[in-house]
C-alpha positions as CSV (number, residue, x, y, z in Angstrom):
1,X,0.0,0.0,0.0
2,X,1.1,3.4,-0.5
3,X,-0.3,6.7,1.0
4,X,0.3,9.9,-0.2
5,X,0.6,13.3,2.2
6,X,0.3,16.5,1.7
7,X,0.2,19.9,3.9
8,X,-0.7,23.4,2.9
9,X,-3.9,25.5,2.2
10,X,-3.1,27.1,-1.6
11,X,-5.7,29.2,-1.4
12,X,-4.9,30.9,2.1
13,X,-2.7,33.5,1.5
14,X,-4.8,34.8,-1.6
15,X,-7.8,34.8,0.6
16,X,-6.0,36.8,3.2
17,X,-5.1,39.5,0.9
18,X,-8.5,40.1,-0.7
19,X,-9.9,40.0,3.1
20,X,-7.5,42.7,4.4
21,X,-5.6,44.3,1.8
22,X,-2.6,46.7,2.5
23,X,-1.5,44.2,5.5
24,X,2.5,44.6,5.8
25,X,3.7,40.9,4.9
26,X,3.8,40.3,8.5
27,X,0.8,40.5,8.9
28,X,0.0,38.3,5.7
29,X,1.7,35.6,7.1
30,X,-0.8,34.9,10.1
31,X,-2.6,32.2,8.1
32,X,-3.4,28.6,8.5
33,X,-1.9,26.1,5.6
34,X,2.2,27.6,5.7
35,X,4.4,24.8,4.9
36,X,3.4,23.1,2.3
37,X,5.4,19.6,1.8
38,X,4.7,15.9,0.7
39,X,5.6,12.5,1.8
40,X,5.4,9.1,0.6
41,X,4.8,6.1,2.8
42,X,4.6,2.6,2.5
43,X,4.1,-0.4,4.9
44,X,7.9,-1.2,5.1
45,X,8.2,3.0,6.2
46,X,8.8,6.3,4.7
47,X,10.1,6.2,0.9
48,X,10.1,10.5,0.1
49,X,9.1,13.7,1.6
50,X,10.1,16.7,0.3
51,X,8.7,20.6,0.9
52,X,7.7,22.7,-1.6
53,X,9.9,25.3,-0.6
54,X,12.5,23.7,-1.5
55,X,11.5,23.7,-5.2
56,X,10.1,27.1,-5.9
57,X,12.3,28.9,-3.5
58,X,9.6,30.4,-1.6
59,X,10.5,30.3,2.2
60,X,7.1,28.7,4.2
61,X,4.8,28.6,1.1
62,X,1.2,27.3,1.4
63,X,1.0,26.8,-2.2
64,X,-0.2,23.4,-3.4
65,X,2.9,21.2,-3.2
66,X,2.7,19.9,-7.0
67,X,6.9,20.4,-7.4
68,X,7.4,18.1,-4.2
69,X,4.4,15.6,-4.8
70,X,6.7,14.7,-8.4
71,X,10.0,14.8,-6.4
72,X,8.2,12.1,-4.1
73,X,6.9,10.2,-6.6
74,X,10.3,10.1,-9.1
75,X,12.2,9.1,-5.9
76,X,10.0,5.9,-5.3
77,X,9.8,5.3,-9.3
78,X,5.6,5.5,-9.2
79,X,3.2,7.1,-10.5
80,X,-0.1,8.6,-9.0
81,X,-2.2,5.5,-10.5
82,X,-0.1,3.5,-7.8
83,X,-0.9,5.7,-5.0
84,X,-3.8,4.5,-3.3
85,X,-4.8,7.5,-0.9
86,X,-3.9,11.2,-0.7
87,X,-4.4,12.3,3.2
88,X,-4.3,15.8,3.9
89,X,-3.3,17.6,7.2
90,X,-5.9,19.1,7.7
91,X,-9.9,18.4,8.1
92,X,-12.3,21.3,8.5
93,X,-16.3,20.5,9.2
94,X,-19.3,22.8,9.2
95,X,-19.5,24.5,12.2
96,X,-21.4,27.3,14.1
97,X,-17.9,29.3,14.6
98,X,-17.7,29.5,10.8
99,X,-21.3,31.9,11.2
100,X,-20.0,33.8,13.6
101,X,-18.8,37.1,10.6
102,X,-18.2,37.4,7.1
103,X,-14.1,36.8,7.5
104,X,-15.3,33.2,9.1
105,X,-17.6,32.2,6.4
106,X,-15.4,33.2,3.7
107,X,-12.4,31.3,5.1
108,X,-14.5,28.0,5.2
109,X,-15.6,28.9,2.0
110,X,-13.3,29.2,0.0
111,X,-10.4,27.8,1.8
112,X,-11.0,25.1,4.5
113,X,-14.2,23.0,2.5
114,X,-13.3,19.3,1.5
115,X,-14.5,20.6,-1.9
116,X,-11.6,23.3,-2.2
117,X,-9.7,21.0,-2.0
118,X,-10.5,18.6,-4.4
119,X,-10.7,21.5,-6.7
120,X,-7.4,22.3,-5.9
121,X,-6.1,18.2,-7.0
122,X,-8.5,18.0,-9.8
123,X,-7.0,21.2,-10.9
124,X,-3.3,19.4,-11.1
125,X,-4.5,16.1,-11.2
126,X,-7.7,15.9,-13.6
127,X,-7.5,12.2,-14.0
128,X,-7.5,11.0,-10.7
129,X,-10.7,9.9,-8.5
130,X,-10.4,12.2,-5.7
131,X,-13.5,11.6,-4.3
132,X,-12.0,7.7,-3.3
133,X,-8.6,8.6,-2.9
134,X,-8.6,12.0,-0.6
135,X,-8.8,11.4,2.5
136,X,-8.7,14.7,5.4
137,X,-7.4,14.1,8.6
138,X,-7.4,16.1,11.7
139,X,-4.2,18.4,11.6
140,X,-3.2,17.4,15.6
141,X,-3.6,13.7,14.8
142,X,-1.1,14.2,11.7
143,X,1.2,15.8,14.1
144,X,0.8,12.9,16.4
145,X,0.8,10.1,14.1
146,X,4.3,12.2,12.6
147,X,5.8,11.3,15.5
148,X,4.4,8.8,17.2
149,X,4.5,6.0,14.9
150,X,8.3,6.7,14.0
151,X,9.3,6.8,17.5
152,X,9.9,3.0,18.2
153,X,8.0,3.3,21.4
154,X,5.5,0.9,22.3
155,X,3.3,2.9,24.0
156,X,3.8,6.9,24.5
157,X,2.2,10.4,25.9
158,X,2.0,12.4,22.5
159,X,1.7,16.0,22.8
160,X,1.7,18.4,19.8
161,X,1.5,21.8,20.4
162,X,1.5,24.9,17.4
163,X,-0.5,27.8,16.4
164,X,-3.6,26.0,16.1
165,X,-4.8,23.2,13.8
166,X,-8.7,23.7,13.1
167,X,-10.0,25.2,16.4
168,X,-7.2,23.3,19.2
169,X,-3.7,24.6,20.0
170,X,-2.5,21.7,22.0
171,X,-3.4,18.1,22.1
172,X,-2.4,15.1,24.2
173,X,-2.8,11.7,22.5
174,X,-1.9,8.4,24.2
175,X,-0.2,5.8,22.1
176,X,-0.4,1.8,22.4
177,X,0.7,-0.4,19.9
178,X,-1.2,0.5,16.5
179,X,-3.5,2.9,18.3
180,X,-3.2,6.2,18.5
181,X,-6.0,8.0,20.3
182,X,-7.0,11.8,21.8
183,X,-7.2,12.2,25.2
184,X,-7.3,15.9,25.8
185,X,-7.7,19.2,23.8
186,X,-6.7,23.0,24.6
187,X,-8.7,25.6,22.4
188,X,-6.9,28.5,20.1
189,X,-7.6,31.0,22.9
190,X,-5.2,28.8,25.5
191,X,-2.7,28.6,22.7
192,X,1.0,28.5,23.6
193,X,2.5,28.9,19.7
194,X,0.1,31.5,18.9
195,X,1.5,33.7,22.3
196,X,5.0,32.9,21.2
197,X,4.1,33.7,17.6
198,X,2.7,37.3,18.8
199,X,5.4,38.1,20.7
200,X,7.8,37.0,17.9
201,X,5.9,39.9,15.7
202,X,6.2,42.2,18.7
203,X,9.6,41.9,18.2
204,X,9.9,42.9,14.6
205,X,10.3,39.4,13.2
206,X,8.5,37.2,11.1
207,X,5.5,35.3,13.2
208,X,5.3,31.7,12.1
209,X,8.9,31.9,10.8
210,X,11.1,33.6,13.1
211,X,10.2,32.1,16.5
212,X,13.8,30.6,16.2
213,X,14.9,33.9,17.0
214,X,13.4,34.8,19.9
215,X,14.5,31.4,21.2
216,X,18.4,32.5,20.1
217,X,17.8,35.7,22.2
218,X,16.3,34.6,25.5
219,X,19.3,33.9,27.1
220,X,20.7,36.9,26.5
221,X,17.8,38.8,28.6
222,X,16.5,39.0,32.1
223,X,12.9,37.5,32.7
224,X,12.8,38.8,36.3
225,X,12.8,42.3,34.9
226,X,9.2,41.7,33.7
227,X,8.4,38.4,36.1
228,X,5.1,41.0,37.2
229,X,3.6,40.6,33.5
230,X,3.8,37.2,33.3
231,X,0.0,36.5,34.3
232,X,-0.8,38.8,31.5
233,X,1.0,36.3,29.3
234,X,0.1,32.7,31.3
235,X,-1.7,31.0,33.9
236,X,-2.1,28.2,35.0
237,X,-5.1,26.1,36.2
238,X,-6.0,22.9,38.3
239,X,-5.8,20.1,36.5
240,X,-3.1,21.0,33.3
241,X,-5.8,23.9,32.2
242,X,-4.2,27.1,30.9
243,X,-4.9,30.4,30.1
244,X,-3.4,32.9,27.8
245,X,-4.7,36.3,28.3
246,X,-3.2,38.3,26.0
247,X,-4.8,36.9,22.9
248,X,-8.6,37.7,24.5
249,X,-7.2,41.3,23.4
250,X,-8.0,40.4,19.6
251,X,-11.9,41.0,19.7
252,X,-12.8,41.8,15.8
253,X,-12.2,39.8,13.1
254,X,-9.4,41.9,11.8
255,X,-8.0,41.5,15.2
256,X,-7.7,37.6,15.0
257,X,-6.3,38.0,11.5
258,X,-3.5,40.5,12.9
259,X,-3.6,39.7,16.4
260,X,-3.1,43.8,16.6
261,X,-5.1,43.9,19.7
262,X,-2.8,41.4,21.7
263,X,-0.1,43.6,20.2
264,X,-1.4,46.8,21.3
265,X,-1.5,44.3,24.9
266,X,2.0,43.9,24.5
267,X,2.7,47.3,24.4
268,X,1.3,48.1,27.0
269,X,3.1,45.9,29.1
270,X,6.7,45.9,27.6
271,X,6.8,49.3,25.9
272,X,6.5,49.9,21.8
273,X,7.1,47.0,20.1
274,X,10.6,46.9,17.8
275,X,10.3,48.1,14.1
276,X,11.9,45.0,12.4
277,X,14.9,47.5,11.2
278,X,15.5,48.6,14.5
279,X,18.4,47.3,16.8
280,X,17.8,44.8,19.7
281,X,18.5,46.1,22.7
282,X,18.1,44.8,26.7
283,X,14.5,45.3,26.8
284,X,13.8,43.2,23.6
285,X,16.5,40.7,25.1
286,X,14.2,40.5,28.3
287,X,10.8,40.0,26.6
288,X,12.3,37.3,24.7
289,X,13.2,35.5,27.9
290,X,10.0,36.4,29.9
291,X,7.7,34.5,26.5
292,X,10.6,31.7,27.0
293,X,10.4,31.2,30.6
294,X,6.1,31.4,29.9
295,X,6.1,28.6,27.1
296,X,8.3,26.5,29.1
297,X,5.9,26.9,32.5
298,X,3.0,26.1,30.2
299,X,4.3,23.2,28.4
300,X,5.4,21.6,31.6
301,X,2.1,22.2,33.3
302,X,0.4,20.7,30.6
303,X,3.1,17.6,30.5
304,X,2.3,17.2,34.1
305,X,-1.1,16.5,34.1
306,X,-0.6,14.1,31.2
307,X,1.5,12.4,33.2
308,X,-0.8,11.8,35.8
309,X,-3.4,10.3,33.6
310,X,-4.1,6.3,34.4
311,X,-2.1,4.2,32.4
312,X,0.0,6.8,31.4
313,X,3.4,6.3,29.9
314,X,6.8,7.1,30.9
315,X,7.8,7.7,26.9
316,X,6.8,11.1,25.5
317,X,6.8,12.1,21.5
318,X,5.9,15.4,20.7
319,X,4.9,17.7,17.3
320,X,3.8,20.5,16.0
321,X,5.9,24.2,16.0
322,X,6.2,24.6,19.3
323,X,8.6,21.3,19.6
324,X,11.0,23.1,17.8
325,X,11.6,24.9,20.4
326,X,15.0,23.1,21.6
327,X,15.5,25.3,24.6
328,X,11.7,24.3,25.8
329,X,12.4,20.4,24.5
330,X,15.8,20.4,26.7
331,X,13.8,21.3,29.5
332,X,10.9,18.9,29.5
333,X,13.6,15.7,28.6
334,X,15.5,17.3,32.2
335,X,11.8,17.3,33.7
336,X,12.0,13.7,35.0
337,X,8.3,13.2,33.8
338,X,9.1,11.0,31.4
339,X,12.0,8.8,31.0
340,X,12.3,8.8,26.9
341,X,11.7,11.7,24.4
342,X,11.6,11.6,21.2
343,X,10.6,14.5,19.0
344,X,10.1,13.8,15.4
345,X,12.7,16.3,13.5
346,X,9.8,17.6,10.9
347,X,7.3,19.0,13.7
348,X,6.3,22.0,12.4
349,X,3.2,22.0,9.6
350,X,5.0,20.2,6.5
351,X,5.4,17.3,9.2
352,X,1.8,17.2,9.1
353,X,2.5,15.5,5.3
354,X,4.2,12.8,6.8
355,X,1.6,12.6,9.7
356,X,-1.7,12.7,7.5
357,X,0.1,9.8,5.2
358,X,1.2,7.5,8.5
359,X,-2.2,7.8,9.7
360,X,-4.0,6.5,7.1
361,X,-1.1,4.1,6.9
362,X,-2.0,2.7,9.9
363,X,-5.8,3.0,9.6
364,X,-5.4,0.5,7.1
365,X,-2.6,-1.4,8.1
366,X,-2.0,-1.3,11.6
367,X,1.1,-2.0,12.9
368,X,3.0,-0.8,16.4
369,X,5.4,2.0,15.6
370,X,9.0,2.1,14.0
371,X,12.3,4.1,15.0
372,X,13.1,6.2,12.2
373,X,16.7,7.1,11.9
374,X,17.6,10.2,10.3
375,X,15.1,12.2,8.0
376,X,17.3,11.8,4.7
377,X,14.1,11.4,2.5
378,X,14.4,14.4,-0.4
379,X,16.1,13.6,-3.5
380,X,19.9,12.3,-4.9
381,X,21.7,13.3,-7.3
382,X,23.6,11.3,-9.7
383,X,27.6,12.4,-10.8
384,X,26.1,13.6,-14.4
385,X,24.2,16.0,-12.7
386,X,26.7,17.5,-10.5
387,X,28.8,17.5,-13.4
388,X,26.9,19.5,-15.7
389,X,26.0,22.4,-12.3
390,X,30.4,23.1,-11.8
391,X,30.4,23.2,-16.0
392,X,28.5,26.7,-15.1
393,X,30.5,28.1,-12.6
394,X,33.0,30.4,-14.9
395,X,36.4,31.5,-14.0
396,X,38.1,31.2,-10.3
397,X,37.3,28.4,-9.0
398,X,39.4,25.1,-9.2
399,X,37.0,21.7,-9.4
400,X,39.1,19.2,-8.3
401,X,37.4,14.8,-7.9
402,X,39.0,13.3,-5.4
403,X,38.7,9.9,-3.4
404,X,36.6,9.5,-0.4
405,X,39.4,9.8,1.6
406,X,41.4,13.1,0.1
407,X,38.1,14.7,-0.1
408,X,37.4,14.1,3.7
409,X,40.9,15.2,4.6
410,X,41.0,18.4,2.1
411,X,37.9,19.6,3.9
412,X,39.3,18.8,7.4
413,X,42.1,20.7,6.4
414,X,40.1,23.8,5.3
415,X,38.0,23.9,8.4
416,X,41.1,23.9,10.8
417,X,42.5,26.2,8.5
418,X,39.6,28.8,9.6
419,X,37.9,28.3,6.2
420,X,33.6,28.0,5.8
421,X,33.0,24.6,3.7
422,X,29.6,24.3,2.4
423,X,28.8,20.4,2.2
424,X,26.3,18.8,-0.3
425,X,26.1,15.1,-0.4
426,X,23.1,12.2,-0.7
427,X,19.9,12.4,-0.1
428,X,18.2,15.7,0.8
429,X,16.6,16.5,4.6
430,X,13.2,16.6,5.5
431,X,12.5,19.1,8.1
432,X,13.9,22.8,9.1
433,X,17.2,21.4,10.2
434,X,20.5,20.5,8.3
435,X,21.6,17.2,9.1
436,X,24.9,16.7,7.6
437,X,23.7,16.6,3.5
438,X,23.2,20.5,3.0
439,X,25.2,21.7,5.6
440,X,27.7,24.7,6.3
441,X,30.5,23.4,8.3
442,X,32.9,25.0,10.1
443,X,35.7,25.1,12.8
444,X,34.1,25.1,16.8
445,X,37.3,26.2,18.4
446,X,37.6,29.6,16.7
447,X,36.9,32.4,18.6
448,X,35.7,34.5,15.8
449,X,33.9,32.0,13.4
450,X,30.3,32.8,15.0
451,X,30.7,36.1,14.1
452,X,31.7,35.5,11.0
453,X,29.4,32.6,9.8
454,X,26.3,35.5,10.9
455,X,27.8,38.7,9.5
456,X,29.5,37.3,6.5
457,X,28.3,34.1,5.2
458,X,24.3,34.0,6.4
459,X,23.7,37.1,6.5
460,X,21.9,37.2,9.4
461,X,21.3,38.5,13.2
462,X,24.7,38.0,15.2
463,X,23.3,36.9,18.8
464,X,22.3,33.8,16.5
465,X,23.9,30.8,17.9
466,X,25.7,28.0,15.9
467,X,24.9,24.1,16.5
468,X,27.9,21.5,17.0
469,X,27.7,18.4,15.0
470,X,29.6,15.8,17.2
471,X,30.3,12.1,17.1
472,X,28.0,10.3,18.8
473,X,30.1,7.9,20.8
474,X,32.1,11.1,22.5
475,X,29.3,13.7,22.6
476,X,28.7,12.9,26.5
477,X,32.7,14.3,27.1
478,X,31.6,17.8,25.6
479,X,28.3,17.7,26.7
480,X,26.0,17.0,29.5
481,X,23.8,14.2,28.3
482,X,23.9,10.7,29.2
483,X,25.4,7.9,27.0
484,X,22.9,6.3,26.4
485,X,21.0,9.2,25.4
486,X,22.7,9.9,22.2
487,X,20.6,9.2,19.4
488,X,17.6,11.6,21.4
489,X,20.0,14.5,20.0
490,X,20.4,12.9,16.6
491,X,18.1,15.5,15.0
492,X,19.4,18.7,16.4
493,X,16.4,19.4,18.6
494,X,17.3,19.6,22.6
495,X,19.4,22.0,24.4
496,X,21.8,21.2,26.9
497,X,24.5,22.3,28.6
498,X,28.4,22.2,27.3
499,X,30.6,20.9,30.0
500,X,32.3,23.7,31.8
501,X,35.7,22.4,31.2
502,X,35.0,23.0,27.3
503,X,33.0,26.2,26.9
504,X,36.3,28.2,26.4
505,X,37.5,25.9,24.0
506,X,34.5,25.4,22.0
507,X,33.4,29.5,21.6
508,X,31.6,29.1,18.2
509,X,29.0,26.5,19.4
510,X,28.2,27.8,23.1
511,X,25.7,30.1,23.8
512,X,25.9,32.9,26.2
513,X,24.0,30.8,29.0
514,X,26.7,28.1,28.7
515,X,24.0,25.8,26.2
516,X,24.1,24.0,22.6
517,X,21.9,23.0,20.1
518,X,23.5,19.3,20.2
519,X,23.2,16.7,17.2
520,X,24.9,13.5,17.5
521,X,26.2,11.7,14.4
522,X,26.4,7.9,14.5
523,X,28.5,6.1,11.8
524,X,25.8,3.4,10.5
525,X,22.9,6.9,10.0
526,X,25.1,9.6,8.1
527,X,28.1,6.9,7.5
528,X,30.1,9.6,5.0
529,X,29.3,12.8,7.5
530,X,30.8,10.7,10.9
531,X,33.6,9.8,8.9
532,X,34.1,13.2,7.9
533,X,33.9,15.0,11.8
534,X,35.7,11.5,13.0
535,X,39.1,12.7,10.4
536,X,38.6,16.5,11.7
537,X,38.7,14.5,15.3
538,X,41.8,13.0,13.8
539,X,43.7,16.1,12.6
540,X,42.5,18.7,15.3
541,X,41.5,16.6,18.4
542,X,38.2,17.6,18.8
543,X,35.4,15.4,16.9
544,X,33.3,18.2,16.1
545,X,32.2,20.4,14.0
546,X,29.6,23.5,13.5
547,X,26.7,22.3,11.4
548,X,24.2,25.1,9.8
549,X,22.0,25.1,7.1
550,X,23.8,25.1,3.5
551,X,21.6,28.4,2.3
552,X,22.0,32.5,2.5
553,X,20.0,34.8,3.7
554,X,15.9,34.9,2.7
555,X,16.7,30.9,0.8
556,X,15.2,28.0,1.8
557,X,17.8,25.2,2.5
558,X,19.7,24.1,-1.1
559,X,18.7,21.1,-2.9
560,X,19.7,20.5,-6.2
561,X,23.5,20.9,-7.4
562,X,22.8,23.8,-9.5
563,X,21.4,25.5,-6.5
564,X,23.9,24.6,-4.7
565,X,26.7,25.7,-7.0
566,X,25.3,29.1,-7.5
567,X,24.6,29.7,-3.9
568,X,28.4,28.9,-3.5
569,X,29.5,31.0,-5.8
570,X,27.7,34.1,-5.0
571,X,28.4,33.9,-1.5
572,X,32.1,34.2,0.9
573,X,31.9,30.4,1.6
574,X,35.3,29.1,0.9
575,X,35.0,25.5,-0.4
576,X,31.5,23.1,-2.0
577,X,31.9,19.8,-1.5
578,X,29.6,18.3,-3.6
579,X,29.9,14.5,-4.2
580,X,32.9,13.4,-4.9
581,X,34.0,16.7,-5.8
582,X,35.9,19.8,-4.3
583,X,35.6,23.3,-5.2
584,X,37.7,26.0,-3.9
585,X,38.4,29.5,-5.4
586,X,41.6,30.2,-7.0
587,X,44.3,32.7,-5.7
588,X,44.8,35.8,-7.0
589,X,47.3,34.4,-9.7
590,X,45.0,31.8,-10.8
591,X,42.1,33.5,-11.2
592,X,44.2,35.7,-13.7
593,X,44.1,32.5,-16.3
594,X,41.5,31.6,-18.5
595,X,38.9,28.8,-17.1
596,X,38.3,26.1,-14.2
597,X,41.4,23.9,-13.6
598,X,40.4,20.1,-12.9
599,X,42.0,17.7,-11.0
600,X,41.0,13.9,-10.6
601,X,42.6,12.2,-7.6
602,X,40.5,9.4,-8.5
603,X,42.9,8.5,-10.9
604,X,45.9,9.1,-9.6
C-alpha cells in the first residue's frame, strides 16, 4: 500500500489579501496552511518527503505542493495510479464558529471546505478519483501520528502543540501499539504557539517563521525584569488547564487576523514594540526571555497533568511548531516526567504531510510503531548531474574529484584552516534542520567563526547561535547528556549544557548561558558525515564540527546541485563539497588565467 501526504492550504494567503488588503507581509503571514510539503509512505516505512519550498524557492509557502508531490513520486519510481490515498493535514467541518462574521464564512468557503480542495487536485491532477482517494485528517492527529508512529515506542504520551490546527492549540494523545488516540484538547484561545508567535511579531520578526529567533535571544535577557507581567501572558489552572490572556485582546475579526489587539496588549506591558529595522536592545532581550520562561511553564504544566493520567506512559513524543523549540524540549527531557523523548525532526506543519500519510497508513494497516533514523528522504543526485552544475560556474574556482578519503581530509584541512566549507552530499533533509547533507560546516574552536558565519556568510542577526555536529560515541565528554541518550539529539532538537571544562575551547557553538543546540552523528545513520567530523577528530583533536544550514539569507535550505553551485559562488563560503568533488576558489594568480582547472585524484 502506498499513501500519499500532503500539507498546505493554496488558497490561504490569496484569501488573506482580498480580506484585508494593505496588510504589511507580517501581517500576511498569520494564516493557517504555511508549509506546504509531501511525503510518501509505504508499509515497510517512509520512501520520500520533500517541501515545496524547497522547489520554488519560496521560504514557508502554502502553495499546493505539485513540485514536491513529483519529487516524491520520481524518488519511489511510481506514478499517481499507484498511490492508493492522498491524506491531507488538515480536516475542517461545518460548524457554528464558521457563522459567527463574514471573514469566518469566507475562510470556510473558500479555503478550508473538503470541496476546495478537491478542486485544488483536480486542478493538477484531472485524471484522478479524488473523491475515493482524498482522504482529510485532523491536523493534531497528523502531528501525532508524525511522531508517534516513527518513534519505536511501544506505548507513549504524545503532545503536539502549534499555532492551532482547526480550532485546538495543543493536544495530548496516548499511544499503544497501533493505536493512536485523543485524550485531551486545549482551544486557540489557551494557545501556547500563537502567544509565542505574537510576541515574535512584537519583536519585529516574522511570526510563524522567526520564532527561532526569539529562542536564540532569550538567554541573553532578564525575565525577572518583567516576572510581574507574566500572568498577563500565562496561567495556570487545576488540572493541566491554561490560560493565555493576552490573545482575548484580539476581539474583531481583523484582530484575530493580525492579532493587533494582543499587540497593542504587549505594548502596554513591555513598551513599543521593535520596528523589524530597528536594533535589539536589553528590553527586547528580556521580553524574549519572559515569553521563553512562559512557554516553558506552560508546556510543563500541561506535560504534568498528562502524566498523571491512568495508564500513562513514561515515553513522551511530541509535534507540531512549538517542539522546535530546543531550549523548551531540553527542559521537558531534564523534567523527569518521562524517561524517553523523542521529538520527530519535521514537527512543524510540513510534518503534518508525513503525519496525515502515516495515519491512514496505519488505519489500514495497523502496525506498532517504528524508529526512524535520520530524516534523509528528499532527492539524490547522480555524478552527471553534478557535473553539468560546476560546468556553469565560470572563471576562479578550481574543481578538483578526489577519493573519499582526500576529499574528507581536504575539507578537514580547510575547516582547521579557519575556512567555511559548504557540504552537499546524498539524499536531501526533510525538516527545518540541516543534518549533515546541506550543511555549512565550520571550525568550533575559533573564537571568531560565529561572528563570522552571521555577519559574513548568512547574513543574518549575530546573537544567533551555531549548532555542533559531534560524534555520537564522544558527545557525553563535551556535553552533559547521558550515554545512552545519544541518538535523542540525533536530530538537532534539545538544548543542553556544554561541560564547563570545554565552553572556552569550544566559543563558536556555546551560547551565552553556557547551552548548545547538540546533534549526534552515528557512523551506520550519516556513514560519510561521521567519517568526515571523525578525520577533523583526527587532525584537530576535537570530533566536532559546527553544522548550519547550506543556504544564504531569505533561501530555503539548497537542494539541487545547480542551487547549490550558485549559492556557492555568490556567497564568501570558501569551499562546495559536492559528491565526490571539491571546489575552492583560486588565488589571485589563478584567477588571472582563462577557465576552471580540474584535477582527478580518482585517478591518480
Amino acid at each position: 500500500m502506498l499513501v500519499l501526504g500532503i500539507s498546505g492550504l493554496d488558497r490561504s494567503m490569496s484569501v488573506k489579501k482580498e480580506l484585508l488588503p494593505g496588510l504589511d507581509w507580517r501581517e500576511q503571514r498569520l494564516v493557517q496552511g504555511l508549509d506546504a510539503a509531501a511525503a510518501l509512505v509505504g508499509e515497510d516505512g517512509v520512501i520520500a518527503a520533500s517541501a515545496q519550498e524547497r522547489h520554488d524557492g519560496n521560504k514557508g509557502t502554502g502553495a499546493f505542493p505539485a513540485d514536491a508531490i513529483e519529487a516524491c513520486l520520481r524518488i519511489a519510481g511510481v506514478t499517481l495510479d499507484d498511490v492508493d490515498f492522498l491524506a491531507h493535514g488538515f480536516h475542517y467541518e461545518p460548524s457554528a464558529v464558521f457563522e459567527r462574521d463574514e471573514f469566518s464564512r469566507r475562510w470556510f468557503r473558500d479555503v478550508y471546505r473538503r470541496e476546495v480542495q478537491l478542486d485544488v487536485l483536480r486542478s493538477h491532477y484531472p485524471d484522478q478519483d479524488w473523491e475515493r482517494k482524498f482522504v482529510p485528517v485532523r491536523h493534531h492527529a497528523a502531528h501525532a501520528a508524525s511522531t508517534y508512529y516513527l518513534s519505536g515506542f511501544q506505548d507513549a504520551t504524545v503532545l503536539v502543540a502549534d499555532g492551532m490546527g482547526e480550532a485546538e492549540s495543543t493536544s495530548v494523545f496516548h499511544g499503544a501499539g497501533a493505536e493512536l488516540r485523543p485524550v485531551r484538547s486545549y482551544s486557540t484561545s489557551a494557545s501556547l504557539g500563537i502567544l509565542y508567535s505574537v510576541v515574535t511579531q512584537y519583536l519585529g520578526f516574522l511570526p510563524g517563521m522567526d520564532e527561532y529567533k526569539v529562542m536564540g535571544l532569550a538567554p541573553y535577557g532578564d525575565a525577572g525584569r518583567y516576572a510581574h507581567v507574566v500572568p498577563d501572558l500565562l496561567r495556570t489552572l487545576d488540572g493541566g488547564r491554561i490560560v493565555v490572556p493576552v490573545l482575548a485582546h484580539d476581539k474583531s475579526p481583523t484582530e484575530r487576523e493580525t492579532h493587533r489587539g494582543a499587540i497593542r496588549r504587549l505594548e502596554e506591558l513591555f513598551g513599543p514594540a521593535r520596528h523589524p529595522e530597528a536594533p535589539v536592545d536589553q528590553r527586547h532581550m528580556d521580553v524574549a526571555a519572559t515569553v521563553q520562561g512562559a512557554l516553558e511553564a506552560g508546556l510543563l504544566h500541561v506535560l504534568d497533568a498528562a502524566a498523571q493520567e491512568p495508564g500513562r506512559s513514561r515515553n513522551l513524543c511530541m509535534a507540531g511548531g512549538v517542539a522546535l523549540n530546543c531550549t523548551a524540549n531540553g527542559v521537558v527531557a531534564r523534567g523527569g516526567l518521562f524517561d524517553r523523548v523523542f521529538v520527530q525532526p519535521a514537527s512543524g506543519d510540513d510534518g503534518t504531510a508525513l503525519g496525515a500519510a502515516l495515519w491512514k497508513l496505519r488505519q489500514e494497516a495497523p502496525a506498532a510503531p517504528t524508529a526512524m533514523t535520520m530524516p534523509y528522504w528528499g532527492e539524490e543526485f547522480g555524478e552527471s548531474e553534478i557535473e553539468a552544475a560546476l560546468g556553469g560556474l565560470g572563471d576562479g574556482f578550481t574543481v578538483s574529484r578526489l577519493s573519499e578519503d582526500e576529499l574528507l581530509a581536504r575539507v578537514s584541512a580547510l575547516i582547521g584552516a579557519g575556512k567555511v566549507v559548504s557540504w552537499f552530499q546524498g539524499r536531501m533533509e526533510f525538516g527545518p534542520r540541516a543534518l549533515g547533507n546541506r550543511s555549512i560546516l565550520a571550525d568550533p574552536t575559533s573564537p571568531d567563526m560565529r561572528a563570522h558565519l552571521n555577519t559574513m556568510v548568512k547574513q543574518r542577526e549575530e546573537f544567533r547561535p551555531f549548532a555542533p555536529a559531534v560524534l555520537a560515541e564522544e558527545a557525553h565528554r563535551y556535553f552533559e547528556l547521558p550515554p545512552e541518550q545519544e541518538a535523542m539529539y540525533r536530530h538537532m532538537l534539545f538544548v543542553t549544557q556544554v561541560r564547563p571544562e570545554y565552553r572556552d575551547l569550544l566559543p563558536s557553538i556555546t551560547h551565552v548561558d553556557g547551552s548548545a543546540r547538540v546533534q549526534t552523528v552515528d557512523r551506520e545513520t550519516a556513514p560519510r558525515f561521521w567519517r568526515l567530523i571523525r578525520r577533523v577528530g583526527d587532525d584537530r583533536g576535537i570530533p566536532m564540527v559546527v553544522n548550519t544550514s547550506f543556504n544564504l539569507r531569505g533561501q530555503p535550505v539548497v537542494r539541487t546541485p545547480e542551487t547549490a553551485v550558485a549559492t556557492y559562488a555568490r556567497s564568501t563560503l570558501d569551499a562546495l563539497a559536492i559528491g565526490d568533488w571539491l571546489v575552492t576558489r583560486t588565488s589571485a594568480d589563478a584567477e588571472a588565467r582563462p577557465g576552471i582547472r580540474t584535477e582527478d585524484a580518482t585517478h591518480e
